[in-house]
Backbone as JSON, one array per atom type, in Angstrom:
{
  "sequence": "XXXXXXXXXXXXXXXXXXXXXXXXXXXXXXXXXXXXXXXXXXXXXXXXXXXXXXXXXXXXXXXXXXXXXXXXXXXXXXXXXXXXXXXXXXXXXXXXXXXXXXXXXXXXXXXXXXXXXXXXXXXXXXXXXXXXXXXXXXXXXXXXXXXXXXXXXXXXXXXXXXXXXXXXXXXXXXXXXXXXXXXXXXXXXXXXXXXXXXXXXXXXXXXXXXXXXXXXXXXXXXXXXXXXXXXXXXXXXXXXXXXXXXXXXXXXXXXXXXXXX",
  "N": [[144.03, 89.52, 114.59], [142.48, 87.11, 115.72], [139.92, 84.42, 114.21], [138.12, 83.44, 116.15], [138.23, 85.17, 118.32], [137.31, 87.59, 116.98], [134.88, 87.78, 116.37], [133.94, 86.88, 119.15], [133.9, 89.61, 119.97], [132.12, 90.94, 118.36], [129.94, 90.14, 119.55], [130.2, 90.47, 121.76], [129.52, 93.15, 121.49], [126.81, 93.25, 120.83], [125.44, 91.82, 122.56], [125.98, 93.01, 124.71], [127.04, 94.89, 128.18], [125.33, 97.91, 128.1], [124.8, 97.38, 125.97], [122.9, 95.02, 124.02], [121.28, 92.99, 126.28], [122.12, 90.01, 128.16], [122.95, 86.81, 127.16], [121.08, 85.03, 129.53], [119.3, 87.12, 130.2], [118.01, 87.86, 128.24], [116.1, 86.57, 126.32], [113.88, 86.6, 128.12], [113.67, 89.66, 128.52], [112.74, 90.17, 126.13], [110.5, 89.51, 125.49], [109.56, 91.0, 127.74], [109.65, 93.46, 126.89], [108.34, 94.24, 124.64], [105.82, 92.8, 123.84], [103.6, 92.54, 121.95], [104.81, 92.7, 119.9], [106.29, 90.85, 117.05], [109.15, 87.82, 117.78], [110.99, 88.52, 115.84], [111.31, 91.01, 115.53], [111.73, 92.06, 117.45], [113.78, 91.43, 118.14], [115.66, 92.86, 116.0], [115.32, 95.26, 116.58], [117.08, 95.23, 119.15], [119.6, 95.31, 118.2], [119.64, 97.13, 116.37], [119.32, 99.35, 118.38], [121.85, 99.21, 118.89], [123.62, 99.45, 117.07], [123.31, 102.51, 116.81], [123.7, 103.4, 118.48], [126.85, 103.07, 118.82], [128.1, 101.04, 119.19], [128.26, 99.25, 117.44], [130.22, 99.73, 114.44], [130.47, 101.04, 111.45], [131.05, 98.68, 108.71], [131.7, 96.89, 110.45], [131.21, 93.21, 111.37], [128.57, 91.83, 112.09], [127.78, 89.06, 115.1], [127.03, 85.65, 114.27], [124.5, 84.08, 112.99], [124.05, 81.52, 114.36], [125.18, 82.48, 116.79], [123.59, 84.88, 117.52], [121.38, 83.59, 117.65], [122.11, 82.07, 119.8], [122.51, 83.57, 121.78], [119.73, 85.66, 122.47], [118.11, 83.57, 122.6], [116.73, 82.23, 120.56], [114.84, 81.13, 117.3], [117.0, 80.44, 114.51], [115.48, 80.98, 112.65], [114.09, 83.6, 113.21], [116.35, 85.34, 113.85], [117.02, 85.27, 111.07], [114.81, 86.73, 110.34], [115.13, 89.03, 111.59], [117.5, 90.3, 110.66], [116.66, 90.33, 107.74], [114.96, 91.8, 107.89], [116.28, 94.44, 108.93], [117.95, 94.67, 106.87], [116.68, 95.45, 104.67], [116.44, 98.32, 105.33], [118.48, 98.95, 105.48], [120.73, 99.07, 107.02], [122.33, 96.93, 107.5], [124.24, 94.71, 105.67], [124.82, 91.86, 104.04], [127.88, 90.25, 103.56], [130.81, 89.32, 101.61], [133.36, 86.4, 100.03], [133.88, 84.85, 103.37], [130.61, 84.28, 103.8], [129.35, 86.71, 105.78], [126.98, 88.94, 107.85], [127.43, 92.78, 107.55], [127.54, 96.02, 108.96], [126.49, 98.61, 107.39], [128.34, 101.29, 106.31], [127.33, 104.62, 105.97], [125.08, 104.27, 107.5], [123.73, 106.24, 107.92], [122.58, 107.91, 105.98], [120.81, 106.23, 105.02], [118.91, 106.14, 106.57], [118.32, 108.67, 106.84], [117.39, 109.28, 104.36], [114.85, 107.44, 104.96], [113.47, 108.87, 106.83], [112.32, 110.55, 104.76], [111.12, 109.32, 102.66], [108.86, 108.27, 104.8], [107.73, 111.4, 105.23], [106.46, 111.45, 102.57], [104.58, 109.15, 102.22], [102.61, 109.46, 103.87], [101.46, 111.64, 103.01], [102.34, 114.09, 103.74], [102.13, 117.75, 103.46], [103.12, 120.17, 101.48], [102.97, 122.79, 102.13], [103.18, 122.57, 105.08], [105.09, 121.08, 105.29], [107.36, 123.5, 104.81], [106.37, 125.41, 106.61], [107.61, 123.98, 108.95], [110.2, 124.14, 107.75], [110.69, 126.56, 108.05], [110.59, 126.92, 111.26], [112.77, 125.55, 112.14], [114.94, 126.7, 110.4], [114.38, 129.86, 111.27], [115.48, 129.09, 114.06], [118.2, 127.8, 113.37], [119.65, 130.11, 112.42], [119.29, 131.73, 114.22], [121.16, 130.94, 116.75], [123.41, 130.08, 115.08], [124.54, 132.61, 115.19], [125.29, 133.11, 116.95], [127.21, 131.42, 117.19], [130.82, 130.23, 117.06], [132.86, 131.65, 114.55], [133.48, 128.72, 112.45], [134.61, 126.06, 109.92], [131.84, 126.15, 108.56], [131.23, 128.98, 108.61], [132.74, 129.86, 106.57], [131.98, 128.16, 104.38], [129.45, 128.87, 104.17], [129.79, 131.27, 103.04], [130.93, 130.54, 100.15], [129.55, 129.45, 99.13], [127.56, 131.36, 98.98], [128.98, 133.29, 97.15], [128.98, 131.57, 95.12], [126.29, 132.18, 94.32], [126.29, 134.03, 93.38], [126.79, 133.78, 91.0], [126.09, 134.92, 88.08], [126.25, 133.54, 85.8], [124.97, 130.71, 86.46], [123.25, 127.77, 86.18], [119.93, 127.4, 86.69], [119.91, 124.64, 87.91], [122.18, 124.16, 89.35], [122.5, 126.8, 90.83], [120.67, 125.98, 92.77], [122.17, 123.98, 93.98], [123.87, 125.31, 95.04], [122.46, 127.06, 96.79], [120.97, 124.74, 98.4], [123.65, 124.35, 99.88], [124.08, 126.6, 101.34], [121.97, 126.96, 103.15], [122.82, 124.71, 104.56], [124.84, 124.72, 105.53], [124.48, 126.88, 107.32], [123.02, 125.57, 109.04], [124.74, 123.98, 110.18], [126.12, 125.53, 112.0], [124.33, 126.1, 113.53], [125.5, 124.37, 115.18], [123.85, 122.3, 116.5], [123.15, 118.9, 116.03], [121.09, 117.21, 115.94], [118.92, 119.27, 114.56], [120.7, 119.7, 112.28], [120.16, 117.33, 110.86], [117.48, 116.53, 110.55], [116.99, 118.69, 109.54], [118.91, 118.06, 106.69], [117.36, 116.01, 105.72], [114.99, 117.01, 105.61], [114.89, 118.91, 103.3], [115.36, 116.84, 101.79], [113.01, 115.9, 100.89], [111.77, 118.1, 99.89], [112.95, 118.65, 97.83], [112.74, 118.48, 94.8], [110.43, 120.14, 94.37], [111.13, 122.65, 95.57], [112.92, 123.17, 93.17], [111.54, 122.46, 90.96], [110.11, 125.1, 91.26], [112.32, 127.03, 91.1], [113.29, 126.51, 87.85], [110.39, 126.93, 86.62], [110.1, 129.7, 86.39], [109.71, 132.5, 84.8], [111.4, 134.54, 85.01], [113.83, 134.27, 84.94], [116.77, 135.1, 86.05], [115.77, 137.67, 87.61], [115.16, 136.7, 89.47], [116.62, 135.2, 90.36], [118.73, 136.78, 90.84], [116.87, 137.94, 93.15], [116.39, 136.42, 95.14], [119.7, 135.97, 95.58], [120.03, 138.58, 96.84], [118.75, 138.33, 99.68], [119.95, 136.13, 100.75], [122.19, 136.84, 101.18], [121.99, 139.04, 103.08], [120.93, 137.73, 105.43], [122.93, 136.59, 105.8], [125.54, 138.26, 106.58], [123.62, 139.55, 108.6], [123.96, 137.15, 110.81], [127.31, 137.58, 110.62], [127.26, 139.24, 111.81], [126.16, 139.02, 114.35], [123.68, 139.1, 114.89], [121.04, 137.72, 116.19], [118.24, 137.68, 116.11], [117.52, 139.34, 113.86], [118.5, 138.23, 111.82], [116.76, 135.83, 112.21], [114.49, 137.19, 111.42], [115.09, 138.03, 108.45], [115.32, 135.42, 107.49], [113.12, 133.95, 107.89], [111.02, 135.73, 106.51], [112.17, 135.22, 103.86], [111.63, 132.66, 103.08], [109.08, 132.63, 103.08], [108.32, 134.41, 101.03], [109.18, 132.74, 98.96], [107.24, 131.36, 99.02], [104.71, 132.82, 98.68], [105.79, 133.77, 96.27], [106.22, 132.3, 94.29], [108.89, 131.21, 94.43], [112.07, 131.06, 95.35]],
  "CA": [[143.03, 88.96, 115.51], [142.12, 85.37, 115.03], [138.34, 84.41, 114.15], [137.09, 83.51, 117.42], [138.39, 86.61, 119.2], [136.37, 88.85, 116.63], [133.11, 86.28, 116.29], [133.6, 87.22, 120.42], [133.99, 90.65, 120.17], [130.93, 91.23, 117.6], [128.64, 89.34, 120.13], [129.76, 91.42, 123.22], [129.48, 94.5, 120.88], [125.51, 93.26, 120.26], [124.81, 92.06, 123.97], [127.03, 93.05, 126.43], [126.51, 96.08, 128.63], [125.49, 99.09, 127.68], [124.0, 97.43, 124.32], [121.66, 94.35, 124.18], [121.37, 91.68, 127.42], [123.1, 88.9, 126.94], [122.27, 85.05, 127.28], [120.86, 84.97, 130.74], [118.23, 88.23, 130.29], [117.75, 88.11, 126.69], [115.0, 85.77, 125.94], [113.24, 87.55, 129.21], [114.16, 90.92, 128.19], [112.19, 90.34, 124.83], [109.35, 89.05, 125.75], [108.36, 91.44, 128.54], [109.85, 94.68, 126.44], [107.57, 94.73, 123.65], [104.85, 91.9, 123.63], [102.7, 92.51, 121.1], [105.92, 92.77, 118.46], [106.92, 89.62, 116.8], [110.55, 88.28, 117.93], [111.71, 88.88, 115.28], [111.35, 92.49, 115.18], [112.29, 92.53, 118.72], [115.33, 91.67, 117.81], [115.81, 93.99, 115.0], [115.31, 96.38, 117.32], [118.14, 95.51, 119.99], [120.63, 95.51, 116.74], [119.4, 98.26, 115.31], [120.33, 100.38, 119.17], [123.8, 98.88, 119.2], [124.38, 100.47, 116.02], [122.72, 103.79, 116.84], [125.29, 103.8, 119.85], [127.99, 103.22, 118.34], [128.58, 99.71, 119.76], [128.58, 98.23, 116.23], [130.69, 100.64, 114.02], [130.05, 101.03, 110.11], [131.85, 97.9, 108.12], [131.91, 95.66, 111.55], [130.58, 92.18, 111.22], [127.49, 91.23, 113.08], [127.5, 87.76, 115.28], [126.69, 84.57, 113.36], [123.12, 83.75, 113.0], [123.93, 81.01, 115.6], [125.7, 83.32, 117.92], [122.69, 85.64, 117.7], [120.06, 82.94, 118.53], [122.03, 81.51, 121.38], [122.25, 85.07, 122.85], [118.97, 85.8, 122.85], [117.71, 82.66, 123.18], [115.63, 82.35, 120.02], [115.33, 79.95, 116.7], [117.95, 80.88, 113.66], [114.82, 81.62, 111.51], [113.59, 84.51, 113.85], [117.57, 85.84, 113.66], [117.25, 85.63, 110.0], [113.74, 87.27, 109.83], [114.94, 90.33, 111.87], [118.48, 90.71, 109.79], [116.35, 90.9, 106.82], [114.39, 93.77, 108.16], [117.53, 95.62, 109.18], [118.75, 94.97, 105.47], [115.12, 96.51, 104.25], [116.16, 99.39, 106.5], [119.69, 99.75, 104.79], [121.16, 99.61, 108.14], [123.45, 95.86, 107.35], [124.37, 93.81, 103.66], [125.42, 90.48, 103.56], [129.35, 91.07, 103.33], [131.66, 87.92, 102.11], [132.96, 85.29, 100.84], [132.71, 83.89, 103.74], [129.31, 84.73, 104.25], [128.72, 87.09, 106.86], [126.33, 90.08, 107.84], [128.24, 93.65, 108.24], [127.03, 97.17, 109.24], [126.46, 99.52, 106.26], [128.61, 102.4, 106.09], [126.54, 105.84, 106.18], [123.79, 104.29, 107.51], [122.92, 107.48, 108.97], [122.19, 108.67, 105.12], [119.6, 105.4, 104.85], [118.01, 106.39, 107.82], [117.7, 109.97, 106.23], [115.99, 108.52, 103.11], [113.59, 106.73, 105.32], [112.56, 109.69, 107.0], [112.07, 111.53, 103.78], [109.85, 108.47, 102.59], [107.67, 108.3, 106.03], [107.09, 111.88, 105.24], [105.54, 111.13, 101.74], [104.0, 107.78, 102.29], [102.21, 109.88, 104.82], [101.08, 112.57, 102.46], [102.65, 115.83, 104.56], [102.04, 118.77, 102.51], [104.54, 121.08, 101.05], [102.7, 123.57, 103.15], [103.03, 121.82, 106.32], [107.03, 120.89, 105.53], [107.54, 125.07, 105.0], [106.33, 125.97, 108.14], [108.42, 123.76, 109.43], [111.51, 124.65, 107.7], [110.73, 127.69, 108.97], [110.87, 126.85, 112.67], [113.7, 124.96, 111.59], [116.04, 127.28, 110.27], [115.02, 130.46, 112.75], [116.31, 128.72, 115.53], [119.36, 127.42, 113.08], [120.41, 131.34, 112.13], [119.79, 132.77, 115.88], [122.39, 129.84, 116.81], [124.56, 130.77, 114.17], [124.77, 133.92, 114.81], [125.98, 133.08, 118.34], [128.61, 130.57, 117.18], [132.29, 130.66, 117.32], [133.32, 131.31, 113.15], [134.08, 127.62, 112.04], [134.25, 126.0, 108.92], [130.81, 126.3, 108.28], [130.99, 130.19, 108.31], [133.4, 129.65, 105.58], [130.87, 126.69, 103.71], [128.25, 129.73, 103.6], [130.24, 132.27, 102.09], [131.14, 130.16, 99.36], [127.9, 128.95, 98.62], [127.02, 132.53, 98.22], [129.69, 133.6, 96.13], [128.34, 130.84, 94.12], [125.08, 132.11, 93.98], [126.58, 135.64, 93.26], [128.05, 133.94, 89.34], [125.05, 134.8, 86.81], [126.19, 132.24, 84.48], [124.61, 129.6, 86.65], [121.97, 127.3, 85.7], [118.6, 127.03, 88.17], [120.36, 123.55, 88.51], [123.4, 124.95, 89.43], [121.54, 128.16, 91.63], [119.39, 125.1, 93.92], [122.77, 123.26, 94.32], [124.64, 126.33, 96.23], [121.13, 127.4, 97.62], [121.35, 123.56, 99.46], [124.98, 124.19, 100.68], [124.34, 127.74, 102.28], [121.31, 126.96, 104.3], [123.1, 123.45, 105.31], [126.3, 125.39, 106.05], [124.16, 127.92, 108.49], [122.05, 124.6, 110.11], [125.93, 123.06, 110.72], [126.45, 126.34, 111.84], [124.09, 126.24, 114.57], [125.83, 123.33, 116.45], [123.05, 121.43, 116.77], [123.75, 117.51, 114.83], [119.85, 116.82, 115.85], [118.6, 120.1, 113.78], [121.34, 119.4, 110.87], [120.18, 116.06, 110.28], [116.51, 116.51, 110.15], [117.27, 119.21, 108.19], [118.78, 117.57, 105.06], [116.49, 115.09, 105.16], [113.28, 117.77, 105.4], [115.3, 119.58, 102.31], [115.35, 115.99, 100.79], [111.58, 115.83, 100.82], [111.19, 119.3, 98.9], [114.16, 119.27, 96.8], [112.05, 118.59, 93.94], [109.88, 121.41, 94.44], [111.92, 123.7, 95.47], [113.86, 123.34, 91.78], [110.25, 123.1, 89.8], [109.75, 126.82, 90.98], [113.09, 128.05, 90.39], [113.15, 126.14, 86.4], [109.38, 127.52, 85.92], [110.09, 131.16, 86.58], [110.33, 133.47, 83.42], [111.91, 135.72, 84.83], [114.61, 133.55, 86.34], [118.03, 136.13, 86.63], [115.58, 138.21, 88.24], [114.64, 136.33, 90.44], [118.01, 134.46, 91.43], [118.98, 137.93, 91.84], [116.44, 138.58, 94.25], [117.17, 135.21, 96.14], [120.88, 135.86, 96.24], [120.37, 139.6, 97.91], [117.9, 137.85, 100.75], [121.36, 135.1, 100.97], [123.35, 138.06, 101.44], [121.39, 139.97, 104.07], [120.74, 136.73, 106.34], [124.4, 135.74, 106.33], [125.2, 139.64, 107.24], [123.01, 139.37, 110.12], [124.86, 136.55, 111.31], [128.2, 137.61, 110.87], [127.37, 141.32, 113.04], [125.61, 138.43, 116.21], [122.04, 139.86, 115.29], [119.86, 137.03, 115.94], [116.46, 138.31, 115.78], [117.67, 139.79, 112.73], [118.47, 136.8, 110.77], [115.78, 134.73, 111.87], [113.18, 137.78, 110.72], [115.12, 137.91, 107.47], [115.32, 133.79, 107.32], [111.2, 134.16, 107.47], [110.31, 136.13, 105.36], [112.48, 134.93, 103.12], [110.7, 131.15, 103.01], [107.54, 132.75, 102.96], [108.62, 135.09, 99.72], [109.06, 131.71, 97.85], [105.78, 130.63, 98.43], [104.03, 133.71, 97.97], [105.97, 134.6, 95.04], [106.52, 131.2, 93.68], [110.07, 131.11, 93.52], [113.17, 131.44, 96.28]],
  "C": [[142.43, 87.7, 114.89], [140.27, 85.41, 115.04], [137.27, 84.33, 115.46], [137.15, 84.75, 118.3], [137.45, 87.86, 117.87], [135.17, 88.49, 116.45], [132.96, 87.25, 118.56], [133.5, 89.04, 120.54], [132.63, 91.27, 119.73], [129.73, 91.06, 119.04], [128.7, 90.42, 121.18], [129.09, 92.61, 122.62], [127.53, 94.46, 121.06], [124.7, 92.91, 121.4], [125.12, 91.7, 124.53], [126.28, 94.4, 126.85], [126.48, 97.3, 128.04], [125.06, 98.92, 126.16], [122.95, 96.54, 124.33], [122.21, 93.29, 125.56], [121.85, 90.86, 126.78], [122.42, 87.37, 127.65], [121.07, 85.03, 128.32], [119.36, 85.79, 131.08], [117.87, 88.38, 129.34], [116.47, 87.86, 126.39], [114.0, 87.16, 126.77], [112.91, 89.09, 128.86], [112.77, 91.2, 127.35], [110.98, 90.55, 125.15], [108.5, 90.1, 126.82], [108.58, 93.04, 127.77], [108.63, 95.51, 125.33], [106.61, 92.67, 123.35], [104.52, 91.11, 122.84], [103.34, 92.96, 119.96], [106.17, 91.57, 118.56], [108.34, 89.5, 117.39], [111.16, 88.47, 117.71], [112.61, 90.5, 114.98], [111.92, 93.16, 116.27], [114.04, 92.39, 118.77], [116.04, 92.48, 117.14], [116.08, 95.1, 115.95], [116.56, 97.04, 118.62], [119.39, 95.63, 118.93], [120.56, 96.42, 116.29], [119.89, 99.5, 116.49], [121.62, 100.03, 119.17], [123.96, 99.0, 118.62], [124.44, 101.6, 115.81], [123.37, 104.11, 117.77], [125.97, 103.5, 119.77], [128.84, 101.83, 118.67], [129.38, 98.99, 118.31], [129.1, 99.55, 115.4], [130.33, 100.13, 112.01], [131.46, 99.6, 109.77], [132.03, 96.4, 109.69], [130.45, 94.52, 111.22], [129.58, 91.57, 112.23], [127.57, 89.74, 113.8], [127.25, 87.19, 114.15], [125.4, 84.56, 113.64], [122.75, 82.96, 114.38], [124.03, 81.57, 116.87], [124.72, 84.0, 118.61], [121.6, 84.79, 118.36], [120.12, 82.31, 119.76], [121.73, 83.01, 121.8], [120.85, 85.71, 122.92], [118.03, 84.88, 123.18], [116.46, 82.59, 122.39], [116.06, 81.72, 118.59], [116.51, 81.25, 116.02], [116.81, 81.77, 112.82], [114.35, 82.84, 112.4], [115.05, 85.72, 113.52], [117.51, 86.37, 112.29], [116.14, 87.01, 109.5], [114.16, 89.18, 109.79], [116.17, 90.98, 111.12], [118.04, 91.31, 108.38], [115.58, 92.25, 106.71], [115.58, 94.61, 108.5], [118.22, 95.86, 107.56], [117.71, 95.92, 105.11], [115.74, 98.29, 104.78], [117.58, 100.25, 106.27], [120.66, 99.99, 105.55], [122.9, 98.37, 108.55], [123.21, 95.63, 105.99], [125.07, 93.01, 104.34], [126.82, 90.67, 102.96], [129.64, 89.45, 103.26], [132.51, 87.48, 101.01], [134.05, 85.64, 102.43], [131.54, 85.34, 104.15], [129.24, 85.44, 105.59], [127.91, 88.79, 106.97], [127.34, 91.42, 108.73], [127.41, 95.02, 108.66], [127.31, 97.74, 108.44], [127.0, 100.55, 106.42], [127.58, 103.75, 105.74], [125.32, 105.29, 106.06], [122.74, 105.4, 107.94], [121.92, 107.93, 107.35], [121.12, 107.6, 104.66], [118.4, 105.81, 106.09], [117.38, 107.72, 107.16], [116.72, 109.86, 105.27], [114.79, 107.82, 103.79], [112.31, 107.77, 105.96], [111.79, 110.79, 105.48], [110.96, 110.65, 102.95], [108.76, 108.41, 103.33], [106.92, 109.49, 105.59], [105.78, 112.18, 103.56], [104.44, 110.46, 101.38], [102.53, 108.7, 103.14], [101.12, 111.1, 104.03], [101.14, 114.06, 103.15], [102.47, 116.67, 103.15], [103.21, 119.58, 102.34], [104.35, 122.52, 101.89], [103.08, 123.5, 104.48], [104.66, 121.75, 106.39], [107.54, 122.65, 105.43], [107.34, 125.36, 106.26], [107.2, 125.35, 108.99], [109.97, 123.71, 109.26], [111.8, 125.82, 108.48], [111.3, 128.21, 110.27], [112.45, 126.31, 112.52], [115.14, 125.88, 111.58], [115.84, 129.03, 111.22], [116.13, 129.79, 113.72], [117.92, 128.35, 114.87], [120.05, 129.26, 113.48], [120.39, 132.03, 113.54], [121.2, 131.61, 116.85], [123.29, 129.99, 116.18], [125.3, 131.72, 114.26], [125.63, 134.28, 116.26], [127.59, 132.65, 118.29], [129.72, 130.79, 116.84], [131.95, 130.53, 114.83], [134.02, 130.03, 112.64], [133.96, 127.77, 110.4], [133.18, 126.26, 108.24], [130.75, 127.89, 107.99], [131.33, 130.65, 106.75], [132.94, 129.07, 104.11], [129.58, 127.86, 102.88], [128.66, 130.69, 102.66], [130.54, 131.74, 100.37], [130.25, 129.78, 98.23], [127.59, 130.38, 97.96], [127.73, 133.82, 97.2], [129.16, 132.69, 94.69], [127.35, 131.35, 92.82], [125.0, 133.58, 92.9], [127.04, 135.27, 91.04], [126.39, 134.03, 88.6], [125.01, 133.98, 85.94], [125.63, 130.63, 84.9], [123.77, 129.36, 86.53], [121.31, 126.98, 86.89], [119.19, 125.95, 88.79], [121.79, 123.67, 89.91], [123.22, 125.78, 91.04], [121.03, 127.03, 93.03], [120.74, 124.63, 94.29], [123.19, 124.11, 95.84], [123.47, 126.41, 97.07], [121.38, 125.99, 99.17], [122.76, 124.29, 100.56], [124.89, 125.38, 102.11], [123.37, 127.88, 103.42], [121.88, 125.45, 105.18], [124.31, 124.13, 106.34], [125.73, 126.22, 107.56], [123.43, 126.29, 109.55], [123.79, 123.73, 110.85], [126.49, 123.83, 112.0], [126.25, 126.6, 113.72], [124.78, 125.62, 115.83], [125.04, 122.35, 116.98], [122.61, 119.74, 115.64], [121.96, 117.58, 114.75], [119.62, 117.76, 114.12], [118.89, 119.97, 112.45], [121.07, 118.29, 110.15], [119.04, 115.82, 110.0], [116.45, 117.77, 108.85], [117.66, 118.66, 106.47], [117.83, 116.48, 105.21], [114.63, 115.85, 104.71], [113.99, 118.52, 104.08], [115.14, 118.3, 101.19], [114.43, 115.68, 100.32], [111.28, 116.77, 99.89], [111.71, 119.49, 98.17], [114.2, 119.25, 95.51], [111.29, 119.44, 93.35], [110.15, 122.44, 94.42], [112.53, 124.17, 93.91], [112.94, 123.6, 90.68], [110.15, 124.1, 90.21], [110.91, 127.53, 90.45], [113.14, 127.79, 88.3], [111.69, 126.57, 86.2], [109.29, 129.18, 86.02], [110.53, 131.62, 85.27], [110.96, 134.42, 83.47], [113.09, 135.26, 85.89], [115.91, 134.57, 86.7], [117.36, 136.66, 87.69], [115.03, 137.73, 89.8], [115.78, 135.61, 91.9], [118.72, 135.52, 92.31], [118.57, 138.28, 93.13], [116.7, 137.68, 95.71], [118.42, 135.82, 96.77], [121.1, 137.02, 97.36], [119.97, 139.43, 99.39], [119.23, 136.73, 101.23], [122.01, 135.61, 101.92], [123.06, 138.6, 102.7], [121.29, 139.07, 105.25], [122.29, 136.5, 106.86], [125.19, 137.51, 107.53], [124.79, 139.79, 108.7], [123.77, 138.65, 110.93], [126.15, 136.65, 111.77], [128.25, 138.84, 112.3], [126.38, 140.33, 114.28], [124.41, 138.65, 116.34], [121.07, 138.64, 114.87], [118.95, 136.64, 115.79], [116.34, 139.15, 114.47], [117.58, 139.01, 111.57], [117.42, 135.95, 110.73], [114.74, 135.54, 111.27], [112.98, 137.88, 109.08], [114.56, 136.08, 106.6], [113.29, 133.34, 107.2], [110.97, 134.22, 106.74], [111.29, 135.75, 104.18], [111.94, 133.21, 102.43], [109.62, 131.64, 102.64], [107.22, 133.41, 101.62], [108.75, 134.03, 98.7], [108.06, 131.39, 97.82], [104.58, 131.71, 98.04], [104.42, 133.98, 96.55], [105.95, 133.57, 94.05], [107.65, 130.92, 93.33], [110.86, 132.04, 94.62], [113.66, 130.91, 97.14]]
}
């Protein structure tokens, strides 16, 4: 494909239908969509859905700076302002030589880090993120417990064979721990659920590991973890979904009472 046919392709990709307006409605568009946002940001913003819908695909090259300011009908430095907030944002990089701006491969996992920042910056409590794992993973394990046996059924067991080797270190113990509640949230079928999920696990995953490394009485305790593993997955496999989510409870709530699970 020669340069101008993918320079054209980028542009429809960023505003043609079904992603941003294009020449004609652009400017217009901006201006009555969001006001009281700079245009720069307004732009950011139509770039940033045509990558969130799949218009612009990971590694694809964004318009030219020029391209971008005819099509919306706005200077180069406004183009540049809002590219650099999308870099901030982890969402494009500066790909070249030649110089041009591309779409970041797993931007989904920058996006995850951002939410896991918002909720610090913010000062959520570790109390406050529990309860909501909580809600969280009920609804994952009564979903689970519905779903056809995929890989994921497979993902959990493994995890908890893991968890089952005594010779593993707390480090070790938190890793599987991750895999077998990710495995049941994959589990559910629900991408939303799975994706706030690791990122609300990425927020505590610090915490979570200072209780299991300050416990003195850590075997006994991994022990007691892995039999609560055991009993949840159990539930699941026998379809009992008021079962799992009662175990999946009290089992969150046993780490923070007890300090450690």
């Amino acid at each position: 494909m020669s340069q101008p046919e993918s320079s054209a392709l980028a542009t429809e990709a960023v505003t043609g239908a079904g992603a941003i307006p294009g020449p004609a409605v652009a400017a217009g568009a901006l201006a009555a969509s969001a006001p009281r946002l700079p245009l720069y940001l307004q732009v950011a913003h139509r770039i940033r859905e045509a990558i969130i819908a799949g218009h612009l695909a990971p590694g694809d090259p964004l318009p030219t700076e020029r391209e971008l300011a005819e099509s919306f009908e706005v200077s180069r430095a406004s183009v540049r302002e809002a590219l650099r907030a999308l870099q901030a944002e982890g969402l494009v990089a500066a790909s070249g030589p030649p110089a041009r701006t591309v779409v970041v491969p797993g931007a989904a996992a920058h996006a995850r880090d951002a939410l896991v920042t918002l909720l610090r910056l913010n000062g959520v409590g570790v109390g406050d993120l529990m309860s909501f794992r909580t809600l969280l993973e009920c609804e994952s394990v009564a979903a689970a417990a519905e779903a056809p046996r995929g890989p994921w059924f497979t993902e959990a067991h493994i995890a908890l064979a893991a968890m089952r080797d005594r010779t593993q270190s707390a480090e070790e113990y938190d890793r599987a721990d991750l895999h077998f509640h990710m495995a049941l949230a994959q589990g559910s079928g629900n991408a939303a659920l799975y994706l706030v999920m690791q990122a609300l696990r990425g927020a505590v995953a610090k915490h979570l590991l200072e209780h299991l490394t300050s416990r003195p009485d850590l075997p006994t305790t991994l022990a007691r973890l892995t039999a609560e593993h055991g009993a949840i997955l159990t539930a699941i496999e026998a379809g009992d979904g008021a079962a799992a989510q009662r175990l999946v409870r009290n089992h969150i709530r046993a780490f923070y009472s007890r300090g450690g699970g």
